[in-house]
VMD Tcl script that draws the C-alpha trace (Angstrom):
set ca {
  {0.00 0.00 0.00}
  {1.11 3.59 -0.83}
  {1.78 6.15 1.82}
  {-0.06 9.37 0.71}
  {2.06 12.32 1.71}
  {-1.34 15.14 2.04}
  {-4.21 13.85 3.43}
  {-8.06 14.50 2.45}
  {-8.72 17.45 5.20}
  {-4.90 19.17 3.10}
  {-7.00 18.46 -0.24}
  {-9.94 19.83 0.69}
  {-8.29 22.74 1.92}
  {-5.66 23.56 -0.69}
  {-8.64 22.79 -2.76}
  {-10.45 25.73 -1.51}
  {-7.46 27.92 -1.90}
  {-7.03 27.50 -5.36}
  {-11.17 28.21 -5.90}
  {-10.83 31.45 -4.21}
  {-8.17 32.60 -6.22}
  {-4.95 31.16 -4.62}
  {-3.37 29.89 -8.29}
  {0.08 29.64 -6.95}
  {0.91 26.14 -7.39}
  {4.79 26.80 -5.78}
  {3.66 28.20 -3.03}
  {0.27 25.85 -2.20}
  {3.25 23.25 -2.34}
  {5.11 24.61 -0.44}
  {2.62 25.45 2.30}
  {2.20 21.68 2.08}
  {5.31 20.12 1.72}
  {5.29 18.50 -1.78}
  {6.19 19.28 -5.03}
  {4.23 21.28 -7.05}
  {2.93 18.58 -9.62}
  {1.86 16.42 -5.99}
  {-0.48 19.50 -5.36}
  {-1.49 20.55 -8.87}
  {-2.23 17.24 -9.75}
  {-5.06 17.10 -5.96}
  {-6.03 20.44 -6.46}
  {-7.32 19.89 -10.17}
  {-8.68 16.39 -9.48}
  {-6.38 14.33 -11.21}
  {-5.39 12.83 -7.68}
  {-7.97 11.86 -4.89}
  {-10.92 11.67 -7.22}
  {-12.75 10.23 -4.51}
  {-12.80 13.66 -2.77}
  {-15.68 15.80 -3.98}
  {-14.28 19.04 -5.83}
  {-15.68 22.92 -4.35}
  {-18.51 23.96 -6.57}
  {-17.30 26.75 -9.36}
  {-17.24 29.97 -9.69}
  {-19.48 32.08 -12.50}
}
mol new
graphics top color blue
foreach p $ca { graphics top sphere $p radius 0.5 }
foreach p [lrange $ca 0 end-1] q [lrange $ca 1 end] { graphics top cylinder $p $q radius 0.2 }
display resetview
């Protein structure tokens, strides 16, 4: 079994961020301790699919 370095509550969070207008991918990794494909990749829902994404802005 894998060891996931963020865990759902980080996802949801960073998540969250990046909806309300934190695009910063360097520094959301940062913030978090992985490298900035690691948190691009959960924050656009390429990773941890299982965790619903925050509803979009219009």
């Amino acid at each position: 079994m894998r060891k996931t370095k963020l865990t759902v509550e980080q996802v949801l969070e960073a998540r969250l961020r990046y909806a309300s207008g934190e695009r910063e991918f360097s520094r959301l990794a940062g913030d978090y301790g992985v490298s900035r494909s690691a948190i691009a990749n959960a924050v656009l829902g390429y990773t941890f699919k299982h965790i619903p994404m925050p509803p979009r802005k219009r």
